[in-house]
C-alpha positions in Angstrom: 3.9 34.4 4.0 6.2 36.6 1.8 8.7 34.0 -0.1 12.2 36.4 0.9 11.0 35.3 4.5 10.3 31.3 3.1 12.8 28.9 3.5 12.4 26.6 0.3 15.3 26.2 -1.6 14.8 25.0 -5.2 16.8 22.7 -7.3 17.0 23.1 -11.2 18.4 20.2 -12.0 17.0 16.6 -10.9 18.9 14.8 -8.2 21.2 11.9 -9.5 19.6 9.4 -7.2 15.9 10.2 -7.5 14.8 7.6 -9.4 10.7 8.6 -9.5 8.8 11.5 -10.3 7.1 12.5 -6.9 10.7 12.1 -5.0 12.7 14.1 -7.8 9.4 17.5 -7.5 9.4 16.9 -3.8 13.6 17.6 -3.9 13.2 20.1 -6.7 10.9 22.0 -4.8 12.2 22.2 -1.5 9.7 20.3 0.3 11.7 18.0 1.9 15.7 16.9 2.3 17.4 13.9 2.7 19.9 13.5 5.8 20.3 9.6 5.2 19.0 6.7 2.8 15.3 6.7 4.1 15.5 9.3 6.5 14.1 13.1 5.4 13.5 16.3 6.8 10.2 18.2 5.9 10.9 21.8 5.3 8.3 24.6 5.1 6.4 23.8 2.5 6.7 19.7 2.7 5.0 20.3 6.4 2.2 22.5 5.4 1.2 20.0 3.1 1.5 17.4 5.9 -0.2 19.5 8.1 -2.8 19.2 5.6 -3.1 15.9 5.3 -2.8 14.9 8.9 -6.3 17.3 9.0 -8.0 15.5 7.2 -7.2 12.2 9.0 -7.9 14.2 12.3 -11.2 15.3 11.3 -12.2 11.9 9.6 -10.9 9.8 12.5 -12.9 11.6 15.3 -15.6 11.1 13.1 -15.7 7.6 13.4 -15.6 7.8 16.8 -12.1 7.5 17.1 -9.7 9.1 20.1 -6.1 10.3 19.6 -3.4 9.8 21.8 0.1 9.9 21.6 2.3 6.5 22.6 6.2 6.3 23.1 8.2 5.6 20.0 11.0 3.3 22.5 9.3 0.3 23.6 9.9 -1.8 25.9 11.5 -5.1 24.4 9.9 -7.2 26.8 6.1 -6.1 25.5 7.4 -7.5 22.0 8.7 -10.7 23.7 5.2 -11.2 25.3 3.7 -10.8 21.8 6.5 -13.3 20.2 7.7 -10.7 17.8 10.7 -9.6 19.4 11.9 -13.2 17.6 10.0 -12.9 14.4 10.0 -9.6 13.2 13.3 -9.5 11.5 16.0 -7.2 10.5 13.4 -4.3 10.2 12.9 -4.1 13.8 15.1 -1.1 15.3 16.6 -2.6 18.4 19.2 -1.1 20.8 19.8 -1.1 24.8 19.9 1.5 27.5 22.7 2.6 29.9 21.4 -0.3 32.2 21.5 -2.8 29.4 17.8 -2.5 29.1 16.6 -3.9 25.9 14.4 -1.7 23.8 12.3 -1.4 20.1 12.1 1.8 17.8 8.6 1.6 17.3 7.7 0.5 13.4 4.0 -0.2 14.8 2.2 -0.2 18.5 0.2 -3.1 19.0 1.8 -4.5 21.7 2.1 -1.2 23.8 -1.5 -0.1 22.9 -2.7 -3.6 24.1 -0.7 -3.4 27.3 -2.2 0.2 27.7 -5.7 -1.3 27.4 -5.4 -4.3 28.8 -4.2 -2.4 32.2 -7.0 0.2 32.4 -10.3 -1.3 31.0 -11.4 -4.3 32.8 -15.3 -4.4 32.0 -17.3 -4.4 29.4 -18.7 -1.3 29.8 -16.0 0.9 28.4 -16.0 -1.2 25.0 -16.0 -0.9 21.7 -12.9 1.6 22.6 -11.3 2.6 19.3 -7.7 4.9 19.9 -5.5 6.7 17.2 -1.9 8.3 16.9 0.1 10.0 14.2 3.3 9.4 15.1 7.1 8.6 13.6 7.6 4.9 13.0 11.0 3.0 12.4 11.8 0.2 9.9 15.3 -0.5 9.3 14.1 -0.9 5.5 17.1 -3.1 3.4 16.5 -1.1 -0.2 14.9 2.8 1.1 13.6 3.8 -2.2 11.1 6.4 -3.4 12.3 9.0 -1.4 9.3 8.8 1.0 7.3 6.2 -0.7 9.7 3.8 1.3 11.8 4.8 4.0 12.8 4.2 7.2 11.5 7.0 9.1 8.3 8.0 8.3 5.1 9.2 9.6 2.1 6.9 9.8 -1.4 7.0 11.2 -2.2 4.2 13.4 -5.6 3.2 15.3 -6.8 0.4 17.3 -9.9 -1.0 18.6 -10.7 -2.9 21.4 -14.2 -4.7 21.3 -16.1 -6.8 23.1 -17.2 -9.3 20.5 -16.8 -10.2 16.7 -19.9 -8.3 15.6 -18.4 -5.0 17.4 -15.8 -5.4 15.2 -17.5 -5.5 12.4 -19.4 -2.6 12.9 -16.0 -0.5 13.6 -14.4 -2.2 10.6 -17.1 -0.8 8.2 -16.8 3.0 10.0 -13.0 2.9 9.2 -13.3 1.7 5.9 -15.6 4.5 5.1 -13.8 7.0 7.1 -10.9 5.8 4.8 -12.4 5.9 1.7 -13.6 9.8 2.5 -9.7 10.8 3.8 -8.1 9.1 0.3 -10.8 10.9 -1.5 -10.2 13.9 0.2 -6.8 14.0 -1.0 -7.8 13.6 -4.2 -6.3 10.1 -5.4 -7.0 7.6 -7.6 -7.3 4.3 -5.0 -9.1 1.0 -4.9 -10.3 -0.8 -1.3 -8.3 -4.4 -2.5 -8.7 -7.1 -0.7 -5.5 -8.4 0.9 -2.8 -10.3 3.0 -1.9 -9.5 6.8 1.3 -10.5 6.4 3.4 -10.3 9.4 1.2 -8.2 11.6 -1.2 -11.5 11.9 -5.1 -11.4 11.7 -7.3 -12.0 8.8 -10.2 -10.1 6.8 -8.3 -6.8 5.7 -8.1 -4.3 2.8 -5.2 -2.3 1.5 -6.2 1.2 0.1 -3.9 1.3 -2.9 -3.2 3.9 -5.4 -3.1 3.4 -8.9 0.2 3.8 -10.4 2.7 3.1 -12.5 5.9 2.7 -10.1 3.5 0.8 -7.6 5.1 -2.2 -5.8 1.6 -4.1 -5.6 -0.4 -5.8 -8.1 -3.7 -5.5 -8.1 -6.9 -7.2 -9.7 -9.7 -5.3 -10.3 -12.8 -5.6 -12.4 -13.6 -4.2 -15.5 -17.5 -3.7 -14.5 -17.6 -3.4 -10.6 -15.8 -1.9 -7.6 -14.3 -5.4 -7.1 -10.3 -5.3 -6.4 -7.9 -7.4 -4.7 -4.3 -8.0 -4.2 -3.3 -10.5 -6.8 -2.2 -12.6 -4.0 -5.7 -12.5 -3.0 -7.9 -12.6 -5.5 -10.2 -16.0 -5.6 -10.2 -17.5 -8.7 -13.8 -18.4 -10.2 -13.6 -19.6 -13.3 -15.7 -22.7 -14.7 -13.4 -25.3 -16.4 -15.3 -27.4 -19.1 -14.7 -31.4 -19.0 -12.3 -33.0 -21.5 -14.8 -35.2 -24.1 -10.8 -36.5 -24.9 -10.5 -40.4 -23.9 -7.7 -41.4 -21.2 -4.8 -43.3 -22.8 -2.4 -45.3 -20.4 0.1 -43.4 -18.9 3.9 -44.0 -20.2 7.2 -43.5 -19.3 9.2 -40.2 -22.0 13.0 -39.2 -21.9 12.5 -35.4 -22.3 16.6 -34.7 -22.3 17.5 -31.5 -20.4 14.0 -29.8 -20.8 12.9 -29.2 -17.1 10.7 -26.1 -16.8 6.8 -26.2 -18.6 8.1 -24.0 -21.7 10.7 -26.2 -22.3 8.8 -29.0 -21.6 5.7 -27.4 -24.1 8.6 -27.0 -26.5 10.2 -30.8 -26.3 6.9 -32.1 -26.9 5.1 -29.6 -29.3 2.0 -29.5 -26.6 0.2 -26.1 -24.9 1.0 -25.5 -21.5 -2.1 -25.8 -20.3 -1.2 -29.9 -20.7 1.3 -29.8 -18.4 0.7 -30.4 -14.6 3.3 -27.8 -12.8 4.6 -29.8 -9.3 5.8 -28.1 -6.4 6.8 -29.1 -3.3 6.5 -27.2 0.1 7.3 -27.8 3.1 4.0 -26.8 5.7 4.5 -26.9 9.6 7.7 -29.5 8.6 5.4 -31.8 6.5 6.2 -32.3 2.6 2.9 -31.1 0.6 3.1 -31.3 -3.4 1.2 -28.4 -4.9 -0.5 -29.0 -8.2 -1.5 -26.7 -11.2 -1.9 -26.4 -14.8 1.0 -25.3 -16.9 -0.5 -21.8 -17.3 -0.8 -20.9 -14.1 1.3 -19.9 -11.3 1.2 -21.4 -7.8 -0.1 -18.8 -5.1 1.8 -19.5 -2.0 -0.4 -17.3 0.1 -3.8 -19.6 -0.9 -1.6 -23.0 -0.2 -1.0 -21.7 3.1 -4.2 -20.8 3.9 -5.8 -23.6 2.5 -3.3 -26.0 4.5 -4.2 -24.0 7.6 -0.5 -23.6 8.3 1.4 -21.7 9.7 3.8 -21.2 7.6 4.6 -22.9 3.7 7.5 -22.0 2.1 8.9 -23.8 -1.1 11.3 -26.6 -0.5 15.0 -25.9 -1.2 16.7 -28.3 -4.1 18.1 -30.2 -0.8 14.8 -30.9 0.8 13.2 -32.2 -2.2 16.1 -34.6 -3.1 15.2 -35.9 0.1 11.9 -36.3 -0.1 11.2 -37.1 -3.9 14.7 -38.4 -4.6 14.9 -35.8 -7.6 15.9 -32.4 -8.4 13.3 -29.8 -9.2 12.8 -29.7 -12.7 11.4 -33.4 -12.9 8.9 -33.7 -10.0 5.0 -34.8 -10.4 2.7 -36.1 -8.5 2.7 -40.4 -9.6 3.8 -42.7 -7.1 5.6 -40.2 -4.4 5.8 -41.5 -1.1 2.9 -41.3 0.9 4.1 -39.0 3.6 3.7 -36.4 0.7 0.3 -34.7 0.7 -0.9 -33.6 -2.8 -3.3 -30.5 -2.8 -3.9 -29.3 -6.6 -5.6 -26.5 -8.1 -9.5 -26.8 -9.7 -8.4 -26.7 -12.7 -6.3 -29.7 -12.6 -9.2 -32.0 -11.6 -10.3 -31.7 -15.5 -7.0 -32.2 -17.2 -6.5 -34.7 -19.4 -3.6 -37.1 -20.7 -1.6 -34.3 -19.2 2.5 -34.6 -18.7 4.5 -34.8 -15.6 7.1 -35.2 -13.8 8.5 -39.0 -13.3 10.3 -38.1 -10.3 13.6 -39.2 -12.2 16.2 -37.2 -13.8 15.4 -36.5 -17.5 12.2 -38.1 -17.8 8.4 -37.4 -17.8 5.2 -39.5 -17.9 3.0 -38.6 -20.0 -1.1 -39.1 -20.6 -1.5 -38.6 -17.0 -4.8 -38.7 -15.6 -6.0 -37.5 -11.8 -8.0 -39.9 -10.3 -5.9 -42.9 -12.5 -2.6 -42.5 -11.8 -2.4 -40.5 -8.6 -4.8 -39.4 -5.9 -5.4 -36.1 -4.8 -6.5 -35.4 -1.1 -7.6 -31.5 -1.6 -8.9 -29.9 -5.1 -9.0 -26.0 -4.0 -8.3 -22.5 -6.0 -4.5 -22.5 -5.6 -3.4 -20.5 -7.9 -3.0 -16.9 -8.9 -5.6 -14.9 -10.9 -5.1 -13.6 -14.0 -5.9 -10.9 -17.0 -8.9 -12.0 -18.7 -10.7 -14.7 -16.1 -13.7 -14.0 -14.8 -14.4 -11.4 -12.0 -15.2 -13.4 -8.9 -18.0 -11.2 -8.4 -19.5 -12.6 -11.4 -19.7 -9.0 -12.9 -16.9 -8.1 -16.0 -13.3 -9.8 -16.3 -10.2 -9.3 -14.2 -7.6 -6.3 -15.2 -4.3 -5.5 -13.6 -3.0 -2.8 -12.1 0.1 -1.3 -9.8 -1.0 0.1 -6.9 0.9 1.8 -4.3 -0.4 1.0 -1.1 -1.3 4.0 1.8 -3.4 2.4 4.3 -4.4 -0.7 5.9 -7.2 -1.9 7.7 -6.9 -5.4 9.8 -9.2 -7.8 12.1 -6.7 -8.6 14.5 -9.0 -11.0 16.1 -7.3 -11.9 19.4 -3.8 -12.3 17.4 -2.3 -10.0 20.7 -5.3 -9.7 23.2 -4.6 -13.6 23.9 -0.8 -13.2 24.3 -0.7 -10.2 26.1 -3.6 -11.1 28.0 -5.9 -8.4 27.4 -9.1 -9.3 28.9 -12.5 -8.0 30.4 -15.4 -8.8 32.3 -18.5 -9.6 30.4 -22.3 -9.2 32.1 -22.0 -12.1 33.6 -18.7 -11.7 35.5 -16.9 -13.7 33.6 -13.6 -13.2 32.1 -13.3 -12.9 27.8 -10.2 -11.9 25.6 -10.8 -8.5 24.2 -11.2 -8.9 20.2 -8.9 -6.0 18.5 -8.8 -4.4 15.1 -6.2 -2.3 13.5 -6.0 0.5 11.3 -3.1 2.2 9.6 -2.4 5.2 7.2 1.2 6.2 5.9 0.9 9.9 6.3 4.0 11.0 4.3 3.7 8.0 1.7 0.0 9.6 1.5 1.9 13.2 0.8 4.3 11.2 -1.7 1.6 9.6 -3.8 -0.2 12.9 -4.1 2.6 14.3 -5.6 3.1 11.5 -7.7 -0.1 11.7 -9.2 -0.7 15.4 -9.8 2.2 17.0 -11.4 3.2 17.9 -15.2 6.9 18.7 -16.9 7.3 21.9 -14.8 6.8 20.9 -11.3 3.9 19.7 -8.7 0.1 20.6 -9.0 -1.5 20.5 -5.6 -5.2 19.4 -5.3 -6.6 22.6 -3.4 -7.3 20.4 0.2 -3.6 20.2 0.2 -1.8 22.7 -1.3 0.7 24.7 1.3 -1.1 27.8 0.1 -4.3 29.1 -1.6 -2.8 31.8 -4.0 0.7 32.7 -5.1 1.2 36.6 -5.7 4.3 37.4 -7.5 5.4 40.9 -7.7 7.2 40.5 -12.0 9.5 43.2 -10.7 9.6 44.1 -6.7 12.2 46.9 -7.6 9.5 48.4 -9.3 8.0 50.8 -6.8 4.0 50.7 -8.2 4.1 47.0 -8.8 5.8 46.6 -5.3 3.2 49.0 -3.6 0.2 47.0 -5.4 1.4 43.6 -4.6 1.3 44.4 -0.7 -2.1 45.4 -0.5 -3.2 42.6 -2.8 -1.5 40.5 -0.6 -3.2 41.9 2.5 -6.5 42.4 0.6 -6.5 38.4 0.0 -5.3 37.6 3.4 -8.3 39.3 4.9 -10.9 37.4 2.3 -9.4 34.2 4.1 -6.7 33.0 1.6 -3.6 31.5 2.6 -0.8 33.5 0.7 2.2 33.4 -0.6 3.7 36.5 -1.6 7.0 36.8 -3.9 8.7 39.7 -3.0 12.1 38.5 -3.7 14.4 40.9 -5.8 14.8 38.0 -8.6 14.4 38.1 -12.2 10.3 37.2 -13.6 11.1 33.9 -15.4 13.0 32.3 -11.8 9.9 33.5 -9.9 7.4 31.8 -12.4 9.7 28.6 -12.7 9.9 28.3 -8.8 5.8 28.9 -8.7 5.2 26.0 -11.0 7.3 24.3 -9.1 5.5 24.8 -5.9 2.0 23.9 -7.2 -0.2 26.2 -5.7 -3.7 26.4 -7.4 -3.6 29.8 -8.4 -1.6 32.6 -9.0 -1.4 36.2 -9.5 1.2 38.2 -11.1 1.5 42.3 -10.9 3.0 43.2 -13.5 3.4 46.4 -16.1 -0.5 46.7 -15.8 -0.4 47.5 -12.1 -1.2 51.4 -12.5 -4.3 50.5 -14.4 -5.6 48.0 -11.6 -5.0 45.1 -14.2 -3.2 41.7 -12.9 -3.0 38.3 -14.6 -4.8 35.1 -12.8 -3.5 31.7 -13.9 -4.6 28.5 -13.1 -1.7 26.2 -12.2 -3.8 22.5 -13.1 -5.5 23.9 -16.8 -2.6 26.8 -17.7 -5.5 29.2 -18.2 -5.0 32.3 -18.0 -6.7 35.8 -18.0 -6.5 39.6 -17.1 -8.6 40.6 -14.3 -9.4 43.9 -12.9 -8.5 44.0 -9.4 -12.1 45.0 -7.8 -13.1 41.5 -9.7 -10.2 39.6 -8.4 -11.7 37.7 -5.4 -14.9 36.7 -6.7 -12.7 35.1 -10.3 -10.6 33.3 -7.7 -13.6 31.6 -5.7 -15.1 30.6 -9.1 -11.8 29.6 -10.3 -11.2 27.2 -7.0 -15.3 26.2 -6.9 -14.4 24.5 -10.6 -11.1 22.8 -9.4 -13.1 21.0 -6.3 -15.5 19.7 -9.0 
């Protein structure tokens, strides 16, 4: 491609409202424009890369056995009614009508149309496992777009979906995804982690987010210091071992602790650690009150006291519901003497505290020299609360670390979360009817592009990884008006196109320093300049990734940019 012809136009200045590094280079270069607050257009360069990237998926997809296919981006509302999500989903959901008042979805996922799909045309057991994938737009009516495309609310994502006949099939498929995303994130050359995670609205259990390690990340992640363990922090069990108190119980009292509500101000009032305080929350699980216990130190995980309820949903009471069930404001809860509709679950390490202050359930006051087991019952000990820094690894093997991830795939077990709605069954080899059992699997194809772009890039612009990069080699021409460096450049350029490289070629009539400034913008591996050495055969190779450069004769040209590239896939 010869750049006069390329329509990439370059920014020198960073755009106002780019707030991160990978949107502001992605602007800058002319990769990509915005037409709304989420919404962007790919321009030359922007979809070669995510031509690139799609490639790889492509290739590591149909290696797993996976099919592609293509499904309508308008769904029908009534599939997302049979599912129950029509109702749930929220604001994010796209929804508008036809001319015949027909209600329909922009789709921000397909599981209900790709169940429908199946559930129409296989009905034995014969055509399963099935396993079926699309890149595709998606829609999400996003409240804060930010990013650029790290968050937006058009974007282009990868989703697959198996169909199997039993929980073991789906293990089996679950593994080959996981590997076949662990070879596409490598592939693209990122720095990710396999975490453990939540499902979250999509439903199912027993999935993993592949997140990328960075700074600007909206995820925390645990990992170990010694293993390949990682999880989201929401997720992460806690094993630690909590040593019993040799300290002997005193009787609990009655305190007046003023305005001091929260546990600092409470450690503060009293001159005690935190870790001596019980924390009380209340929730309210499936409409039932439930008081969630831990130490002072530690923060409640709402995600573990749902799970461990079994509810279906557990949300923290608002200041009005807990005046009506504890007669007090938050602030002054605990766990003595609440009425005994209220449940009381509490963390492990609770069960060992000692002469420990709480909440009297009256304004102003506290007990204190508390003691589980003496003064108030507990019906669940479980982990309950979130990891952190420093505990053990609940592998066993280094302590937990933290780090922000930004997250570019998913993989689910649906379960039957939407065969058993939508009915998806098949006959098994007895004749007998059995809900299909589903998994799901999705990869954010431009948020894959923007976190590549995040991650590999200096103070002048982007530095591709070479299994993406919109082109192998960059030939500038220092001065096109310059008829031997002109003549030179165009049968290097045609010389390199016939070895197999993908070129770009700047011809452009500008000055030297606006062509090298727009090449380290662009990223590409490797580039060449012609310059006032051209009649002795003589041009310049530089790395973009090291900065190295060197003079090379031209007749040794092809073989220093294969050993250059062989070193940059190391």
């Amino acid at each position: 491609m010869k750049q006069s012809r390329l329509f990439a136009p370059t920014l020198r200045e960073i755009p106002a409202d780019a707030d991160v590094v990978s949107h502001q280079l992605l602007l800058r270069a002319g990769f990509i424009r915005q037409n709304a607050a989420g919404i962007y257009s790919f321009l030359p360069l922007g979809k070669k890369v995510l031509h690139k990237v799609e490639a790889i998926i492509r290739e590591e997809m149909e290696n797993a056995g996976s099919n592609e296919m293509t499904m309508p981006s308008l769904q029908l509302a009534e599939l997302w009614q049979e599912s129950g999500r029509w109702y749930s989903y929220g604001p994010e959901l796209m929804r508008l009508k036809d001319r015949h008042g027909r209600e329909f979805a922009l789709g921000p996922t397909h599981e209900e149309v790709i169940t429908s799909l199946v559930r129409d045309e296989v009905k034995s057991y014969k055509k399963l496992p099935l396993n079926l994938f699309q890149i595709q737009t998606k829609f999400r009516d996003e409240k804060r777009p930010r990013f650029g495309l790290l968050r937006g609310r058009e974007f282009i994502m990868k989703d697959a979906y198996s169909f199997h006949s039993s929980h073991e099939s789906l293990d089996v498929t679950y593994e080959d995804m996981k590997a076949a995303y662990n070879n596409i994130f490598s592939r693209c050359g990122l720095n990710f982690r396999a975490v453990l995670a939540d499902s979250g609205a999509i439903g199912g259990k027993d999935n993993h987010e592949f997140m990328v390690l960075s700074e600007i990340g909206e995820d925390l992640i645990a990992y170990s210091s010694e293993s390949d363990f990682a999880a989201n922090i929401e997720m992460a069990p806690v094993n630690v071992i909590y040593e019993a108190s040799t300290e002997s119980k005193k009787k609990m009292e009655k305190i007046h602790t003023a305005e001091a509500k929260t546990v600092a101000e409470i450690s503060s009032f009293l001159s005690i650690d935190a870790a001596k305080v019980i924390k009380s929350v209340l929730f309210i699980a499936d409409e039932e009150p439930v008081l969630v216990l831990v130490r002072g130190d530690h923060d409640v995980n709402e995600i573990k006291v749902k799970n461990v309820l079994g509810a279906a949903s557990a949300e923290l009471a608002t200041p009005e519901e807990t005046e009506k069930v504890l007669s007090c404001k938050p602030g002054n809860i605990g766990p003595v003497s609440v009425p005994e509709n209220v449940k009381i679950i509490a963390d492990h390490a609770v069960e060992y505290m000692v002469n420990a202050v709480a909440g009297a359930n009256e304004e102003n006051h506290h007990y204190q020299h508390v003691n589980p087991g003496t003064d108030f019952e507990v019906s669940v000990f479980a982990d309950l609360r979130f990891i952190q820094e420093g505990d053990a690894s609940p592998d066993g093997k280094g302590v937990i670390r933290f780090a922000k991830g930004i997250e570019v795939g998913h993989v689910f077990k649906l379960g039957q979360v939407y065969s058993n709605p939508l009915n998806a069954s098949f006959l098994d080899e007895n004749g007998k009817s059995q809900t299909m059992t589903m998994g799901c699997y999705g990869i954010g194809v431009s948020r894959t592009l923007a976190a590549v772009a995040e991650e590999n890039n200096d103070e002048r612009g982007l530095i591709w990884p070479l299994s993406l990069a919109p082109f192998d080699v960059h030939i500038i021409a220092a001065n096109s008006k310059d008829e031997i460096q002109a003549d030179f450049s165009e049968k290097l350029y045609d010389k390199l196109k016939g070895a197999g490289y993908d070129c770009l070629y700047d011809d452009r009539k500008e000055r030297a320093g606006v062509k090298f400034a727009d090449a380290d913008l662009f990223g590409i591996p490797v580039r060449v300049t012609v310059g006032k050495k051209a009649a002795e055969g003589i041009v310049e190779l530089k790395v973009r990734k090291t900065g190295e450069m060197n003079e090379i004769h031209v007749t040794e040209l092809i073989e220093a940019i294969k050993s250059q590239r062989e070193l940059l896939a190391r």
